[in-house]
N, C-alpha and C positions, 0 to 999 in steps of 0.2 A: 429588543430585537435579538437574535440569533448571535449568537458570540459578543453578544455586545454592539453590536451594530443596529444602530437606532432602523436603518429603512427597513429592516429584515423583519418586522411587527407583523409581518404579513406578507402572503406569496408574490404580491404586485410589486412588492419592496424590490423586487429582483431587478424588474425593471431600469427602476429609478438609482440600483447603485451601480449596474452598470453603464446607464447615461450619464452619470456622474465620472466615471472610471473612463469612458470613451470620451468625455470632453476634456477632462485632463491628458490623457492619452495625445490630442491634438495641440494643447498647448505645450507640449514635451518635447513633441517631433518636432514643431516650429522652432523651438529652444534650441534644438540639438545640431538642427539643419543651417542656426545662425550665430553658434557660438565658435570664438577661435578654438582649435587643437591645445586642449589640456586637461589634466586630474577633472574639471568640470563636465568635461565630456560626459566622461564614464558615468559619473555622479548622476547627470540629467538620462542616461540610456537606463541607468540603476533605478531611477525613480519612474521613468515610463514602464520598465517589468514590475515593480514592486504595485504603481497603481492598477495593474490588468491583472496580475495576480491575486491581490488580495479579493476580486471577484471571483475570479476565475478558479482559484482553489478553491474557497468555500464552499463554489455553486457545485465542484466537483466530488464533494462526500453531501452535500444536503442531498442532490439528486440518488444517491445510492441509500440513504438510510433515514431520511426525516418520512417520519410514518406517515405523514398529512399527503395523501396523492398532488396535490395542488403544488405546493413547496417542491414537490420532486419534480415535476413538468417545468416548473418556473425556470429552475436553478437549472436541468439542462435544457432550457432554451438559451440561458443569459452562459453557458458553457460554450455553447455553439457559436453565440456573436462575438464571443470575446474572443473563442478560436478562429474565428474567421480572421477579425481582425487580426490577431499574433502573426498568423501567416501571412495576409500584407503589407505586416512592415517588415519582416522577413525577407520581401523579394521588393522593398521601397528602395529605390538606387540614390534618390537623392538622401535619405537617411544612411544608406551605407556607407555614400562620399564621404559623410562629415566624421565618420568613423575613420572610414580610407585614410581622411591626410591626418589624423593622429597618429595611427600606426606608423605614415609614413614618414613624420617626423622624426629625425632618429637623436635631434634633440632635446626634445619633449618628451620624446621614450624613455629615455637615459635618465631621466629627472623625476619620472614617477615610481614608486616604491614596488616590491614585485608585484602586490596585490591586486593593483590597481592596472598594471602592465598586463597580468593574469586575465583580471576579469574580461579588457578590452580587446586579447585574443580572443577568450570565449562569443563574444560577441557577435565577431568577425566570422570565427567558425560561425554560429547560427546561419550567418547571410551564407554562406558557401553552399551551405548543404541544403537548404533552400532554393539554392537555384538562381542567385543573386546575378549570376555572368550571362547567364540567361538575354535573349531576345524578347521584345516585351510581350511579344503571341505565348513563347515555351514558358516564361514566369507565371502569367496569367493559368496556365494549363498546370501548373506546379503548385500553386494556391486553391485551385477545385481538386485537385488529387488530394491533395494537403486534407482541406477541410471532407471531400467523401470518406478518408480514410478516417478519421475522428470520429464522422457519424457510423459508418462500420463497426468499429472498435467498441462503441457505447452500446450500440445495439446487440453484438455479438456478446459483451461481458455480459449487459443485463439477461441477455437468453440464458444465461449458463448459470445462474445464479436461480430461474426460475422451476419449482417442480414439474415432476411428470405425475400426469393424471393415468391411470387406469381404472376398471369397473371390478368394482373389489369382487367381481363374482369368479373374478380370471384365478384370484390365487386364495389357495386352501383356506378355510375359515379358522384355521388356529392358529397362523400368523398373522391375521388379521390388524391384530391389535398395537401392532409394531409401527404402525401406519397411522394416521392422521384424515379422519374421514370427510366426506363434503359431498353428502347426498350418496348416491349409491357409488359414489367414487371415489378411491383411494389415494392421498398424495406422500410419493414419494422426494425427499425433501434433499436426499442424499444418500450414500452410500454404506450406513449402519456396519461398518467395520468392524465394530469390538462386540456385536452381538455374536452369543456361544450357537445360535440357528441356524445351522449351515443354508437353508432351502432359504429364511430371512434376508442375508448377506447377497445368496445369489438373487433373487427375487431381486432388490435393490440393486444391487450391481447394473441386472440384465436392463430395470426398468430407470434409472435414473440415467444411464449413460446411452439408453436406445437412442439409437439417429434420429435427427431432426433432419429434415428437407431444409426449411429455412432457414437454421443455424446452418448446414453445410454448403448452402449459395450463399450465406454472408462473408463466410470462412473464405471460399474461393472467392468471391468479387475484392473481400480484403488481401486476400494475397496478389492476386492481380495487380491490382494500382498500386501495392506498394511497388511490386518489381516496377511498374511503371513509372511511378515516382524517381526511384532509386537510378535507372535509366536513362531518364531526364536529366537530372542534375550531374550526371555525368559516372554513378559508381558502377559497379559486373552487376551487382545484387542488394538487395534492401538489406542482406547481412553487413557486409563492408561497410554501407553506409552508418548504419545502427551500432554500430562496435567501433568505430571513427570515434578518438575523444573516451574509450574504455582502455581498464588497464589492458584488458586482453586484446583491443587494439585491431583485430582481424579475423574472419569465421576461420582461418585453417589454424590459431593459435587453438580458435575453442574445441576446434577440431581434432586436436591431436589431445587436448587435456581431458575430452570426455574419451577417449579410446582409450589411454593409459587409466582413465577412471575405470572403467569399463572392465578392463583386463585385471586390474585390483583386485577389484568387488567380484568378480567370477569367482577369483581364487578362495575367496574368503568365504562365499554365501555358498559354493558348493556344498559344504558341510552340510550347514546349517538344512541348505533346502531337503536335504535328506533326511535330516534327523527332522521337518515337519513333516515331511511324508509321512516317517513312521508314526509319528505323533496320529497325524491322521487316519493314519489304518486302526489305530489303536483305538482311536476316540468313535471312527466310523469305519466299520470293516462293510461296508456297503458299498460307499463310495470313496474308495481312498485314491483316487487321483487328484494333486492336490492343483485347482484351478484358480484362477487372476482372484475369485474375491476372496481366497483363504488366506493369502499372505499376511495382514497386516494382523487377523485373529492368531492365525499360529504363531506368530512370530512371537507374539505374548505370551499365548502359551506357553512355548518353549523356555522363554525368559526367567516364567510363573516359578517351572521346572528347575530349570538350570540353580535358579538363587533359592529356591525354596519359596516363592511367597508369591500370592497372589497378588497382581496389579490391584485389583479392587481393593487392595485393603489401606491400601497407601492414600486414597481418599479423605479418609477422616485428618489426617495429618495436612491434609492440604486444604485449608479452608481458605477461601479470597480472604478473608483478612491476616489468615497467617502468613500469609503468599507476600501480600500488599505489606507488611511489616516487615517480612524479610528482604523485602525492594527497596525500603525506606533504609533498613539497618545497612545494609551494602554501602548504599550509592553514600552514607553517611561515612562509613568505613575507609570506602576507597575517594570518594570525590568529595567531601565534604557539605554533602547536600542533603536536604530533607525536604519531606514530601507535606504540604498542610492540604487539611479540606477546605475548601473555601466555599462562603457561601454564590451562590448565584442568583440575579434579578430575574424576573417576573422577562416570561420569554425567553432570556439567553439560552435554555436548552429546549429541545427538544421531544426529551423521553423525561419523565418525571425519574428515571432512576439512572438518571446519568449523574457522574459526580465530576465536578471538577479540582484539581487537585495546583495547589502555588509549588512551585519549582524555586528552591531559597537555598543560596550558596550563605557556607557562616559567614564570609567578609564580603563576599560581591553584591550582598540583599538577593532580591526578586529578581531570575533569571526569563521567568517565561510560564505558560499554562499548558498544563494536561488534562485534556474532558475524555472522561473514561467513559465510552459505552459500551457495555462489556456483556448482556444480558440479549437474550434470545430476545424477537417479538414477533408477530406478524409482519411480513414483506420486506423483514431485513435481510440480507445476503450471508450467507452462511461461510464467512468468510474472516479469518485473523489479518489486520492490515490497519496501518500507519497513513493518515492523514497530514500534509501542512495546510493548515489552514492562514496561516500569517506567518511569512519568515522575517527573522529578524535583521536589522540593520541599523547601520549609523545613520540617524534621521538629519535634518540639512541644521535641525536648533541646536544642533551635539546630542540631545539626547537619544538612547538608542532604543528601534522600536522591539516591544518583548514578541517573541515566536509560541505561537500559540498552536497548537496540534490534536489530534484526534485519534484514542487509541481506540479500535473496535472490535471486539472479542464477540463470538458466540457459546456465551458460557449459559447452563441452565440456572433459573430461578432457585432459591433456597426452597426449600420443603420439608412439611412431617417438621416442622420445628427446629431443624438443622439449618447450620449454615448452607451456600453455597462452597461445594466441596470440588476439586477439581483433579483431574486425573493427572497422572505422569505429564500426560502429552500436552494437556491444557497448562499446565504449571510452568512448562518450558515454553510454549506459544506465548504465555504472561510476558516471560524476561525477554523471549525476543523481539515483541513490540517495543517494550518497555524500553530495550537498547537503542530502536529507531528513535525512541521519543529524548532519550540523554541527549540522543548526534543531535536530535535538531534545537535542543538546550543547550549545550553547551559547544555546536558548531557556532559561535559567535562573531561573526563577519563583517566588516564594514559595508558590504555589499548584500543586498538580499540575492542578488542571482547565482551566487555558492553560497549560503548558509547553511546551516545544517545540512540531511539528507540530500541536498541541493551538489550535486556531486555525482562524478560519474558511477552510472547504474550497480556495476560490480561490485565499485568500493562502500558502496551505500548500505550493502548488506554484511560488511566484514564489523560494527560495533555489535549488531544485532548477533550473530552467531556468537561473535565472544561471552553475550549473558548467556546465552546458551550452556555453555562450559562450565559457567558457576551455578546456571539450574541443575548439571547433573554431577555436581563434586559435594562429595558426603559432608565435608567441613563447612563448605557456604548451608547446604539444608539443614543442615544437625544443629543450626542457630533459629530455623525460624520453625521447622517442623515440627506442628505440636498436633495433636489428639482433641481433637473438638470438643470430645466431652471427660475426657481423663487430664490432660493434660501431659500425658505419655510422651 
C-alpha cells in the first residue's frame, strides 16, 4: 500500500483507514475525558492528533498528486471526514474540561517538564480559537464555518493549480508551439517567465492569470466565512486570529514589517528597474515599456550582463544528481547525516520515478524517510512544496515513531541523453524543500503535535531559507558543481 500502509492497495483503502482512525479517535476521547490530571493527559490528546493525522496528512498530498483520478477523490473525501471530525473535538467541552483541570492544577503543572507543559498549552489554545466558550447553537455554527472553509480552500487551491484553455487560433501560429495542444485548443500551464518571447510571456501571463468567475466567488465566499469565523470566536479579523501563536504575533506587527520591507526594496530596485528599461529598449526598440510579465526575464538578463554569463549555461553544472550529492555532502559536513536510496515495495509509491531516500545520522541510526517526487507528469500541480506525511514521536513502547515526508518538485524529464539539468532557480527551490524535509528529521519530539515543521507558520520557513544561503555561496557550490559531460 501507499507509504507502506497495507489499506492504501487501493482507493477504497481510504475508507477503511479512516474507520479505523475514527474508532480509535473515540476510544481516546473516552480515555482522555476519564483519566486524572497528569503527563498522561497530554500523552492520550498526543495519540488522538497523531492517530487523525496520520490519515488526514497523507490523504492530504495523495489528493493533490497520486496520478490515479480515484485515489485523489478518495483521499479527499477521507480529508473532509477527518476535518470534520478535528473540528468537533475542537469545540467538545467535555474533552476540553479534562484538559481544563490539568492546566488548572498548579501542582501537576509544576511537575511536568517544559515540553509537556508547552504542548498542553498548545492544546488549549486549539479549543480557544475554535470557539470552545461558545454557547452550544454559536459552536455548532463555528464547526460548519470550520469545515466550509476547508472545503473552499481545496477547491480554490485545486482551481489555481489547473490550466487555461484557449482556441489556439486566437494567438499567432509562431508561438504556437510554446504551448501544449488538445484538439484545436491550446493549454496554458503557467506563466513561461524565462522565455526570451516577449508576445509568449505576455500571451501567458495575459491567459494563465485571466479571471475566472468561479475561482473569484470561491475567493469571496472564503473570505467571507472566515471573517465570519474569526468574529465568532471572538477576534476584529481572521488576521489576529491566524497570527495568534506566530512569531509575528499580530497583522499591524506584519503590517509595519512589510512597509519598512517595502520602503527598502523601492530604494534598491529603483536602479535596477531602470537599467531593465534600458535593457529593454535595447533588446526591443518597439515596445520598450517594461510591463508585469518582463520583470522576472529582464531581471536575468540584466544579471546575464552584469556578471558576464548567461544563466542557461550554469545548467549543465547543475545536474539532479550533482545537486542530490551536494545535499548529501552538506548535511554530512554540517549534521552528520547522509542520504541512502532505499528500495521500495510493490505499491508504496505512486509514480514509478519517485525515489525514496533513508535519512541516517552516524551515531543516532535511521532518523526518518524522504519520497522524492520531483519530475513533471500529467495532472500534477506545478508547484515546489513539502509534505508531512507521518510526524514523529515517542510511541507509548519507548520506541519512537520515524517522520516520514514528501518532497515535490516540478523538475523536467532528462533528455537527448542528458541528465536532468536544473536552472539557478530550481537548484535553490532543491535546498529549500530539502530544509523543510531536515526540520521535519531532525525536529525530533516527544510529541507528534510540534514535531518537526509542526510549529508556528513563520518559523517553519526560517530552516528552509537558511539552505537557501548555502544554495547561493560559491564555497558550498564549488563542492558539488560539476559539468555533466566535462567534468569542469
Amino acid at each position: 500500500g501507499l507509504f507502506g500502509v497495507p489499506e492504501l492497495s487501493c482507493p477504497e483503502g481510504f475508507q477503511e483507514a479512516q474507520d479505523k482512525a475514527l474508532q480509535e479517535s473515540e476510544q481516546l476521547v473516552q480515555k482522555a475525558c476519564s483519566t486524572p490530571p497528569g503527563p498522561e493527559t497530554v500523552m492520550i490528546f498526543d495519540q488522538l492528533s497523531d492517530s487523525l493525522c496520520r490519515v488526514a496528512d497523507l490523504a492530504d498530498f495523495v489528493k493533490v498528486a497520486h496520478p490515479d483520478f480515484a485515489f485523489r477523490e478518495a483521499a479527499e473525501e477521507a480529508c473532509r471526514n477527518i476535518g470534520t471530525v478535528v473540528e468537533k473535538l475542537n469545540t467538545d467541552v467535555e474533552l476540553c474540561q479534562s484538559l481544563r483541570r490539568l492546566l488548572a492544577d498548579e501542582i501537576v503543572m509544576s511537575s511536568l517538564d517544559p515540553e509537556t507543559r508547552r504542548v498542553a498549552e498548545l492544546f488549549m489554545f486549539d479549543f480557544e480559537i475554535s470557539g470552545i466558550h461558545l454557547d452550544e447553537e454559536k459552536r455548532k455554527k463555528a464547526v460548519d464555518l470550520n469545515v466550509r472553509i476547508l472545503d473552499l480552500c481545496n477547491e480554490f487551491l485545486v482551481g489555481t493549480h489547473l490550466p487555461n484553455k484557449i482556441d489556439k487560433h486566437v494567438l499567432p501560429e509562431h508561438i504556437r508551439y510554446n504551448f501544449s495542444a488538445e484538439g484545436n485548443y491550446l493549454q496554458v500551464a503557467g506563466l513561461h517567465a524565462d522565455c526570451p518571447d516577449d508576445l509568449v510571456r505576455e500571451a501567458a501571463y495575459k491567459i494563465f492569470l485571466h479571471s475566472n468567475a468561479r475561482q473569484l466567488s470561491r475567493l469571496e465566499e472564503l473570505l467571507v466565512s472566515r471573517n465570519s469565523l474569526a468574529q465568532l470566536v471572538g477576534y476584529d479579523t481572521f488576521a489576529h486570529r491566524a497570527l495568534q501563536g506566530t512569531m509575528a504575533k499580530n497583522p499591524e506587527t506584519v503590517r509595519q514589517f512589510l512597509e519598512r520591507l517595502s520602503d527598502q526594496l523601492s530604494k534598491r530596485t529603483r536602479k535596477d528597474f531602470e537599467m531593465m528599461t534600458k535593457m529593454k529598449m535595447k533588446l526591443n526598440p518597439q515596445n520598450s515599456t517594461l510591463m508585469p510579465w518582463d520583470h522576472p526575464y529582464y531581471s536575468g538578463v540584466l544579471r546575464a550582463e552584469r556578471y558576464n554569463i548567461d544563466p542557461g549555461l550554469y545548467c549543465p553544472f547543475f545536474s539532479l544528481g550533482a545537486c542530490m550529492e551536494g545535499l548529501n555532502s552538506l548535511f554530512s559536513q554540517l549534521l552528520g547525516i547522509s542520504l541512502y536510496a532505499e528500495e521500495t515495495k510493490r505499491g508504496e509509491i505512486w509514480s514509478e520515478d519517485v525515489r525514496k531516500l533513508a535519512v541516517v545520522h552516524e551515531t543516532e541510526g535511521l532518523l526518518g524517510y524522504i519520497y522524492c517526487d520531483f519530475f513533471q507528469r500529467p495532472d500534477k500541480p506545478h508547484q515546489d512544496c513539502h509534505f508531512t506525511v507521518r510526524g514523529g514521536r515517542l510511541k507509548e513502547n519507548g520506541e519512537y515513531q520515524l517522520p516520514v515526508v514528501v518532497l515535490m518538485l516540478s523538475l523536467p524529464h532528462s533528455a537527448r541523453g542528458a541528465p536532468t539539468l536544473l536552472s539557478p532557480g530550481m537548484m535553490e527551490n532543491l535546498f529549500h524543500e530539502m530544509g523543510h524535509a531536515m526540520h521535519s528529521m531532525l525536529g525530533r519530539t516527544r510529541y507528534q503535535h510540534v514535531t518537526g515543521t509542526r510549529c508556528p507558520t513563520d518559523f517553519a520557513e526560517v530552516p528552509s531559507i537558511l539552505m537557501e544561503y548555502f544554495a547561493n555561496d560559491y564555497r558550498v557550490v564549488n563542492q558539488f558543481a560539476r559539468h555533466y559531460k566535462t567534468g569542469q
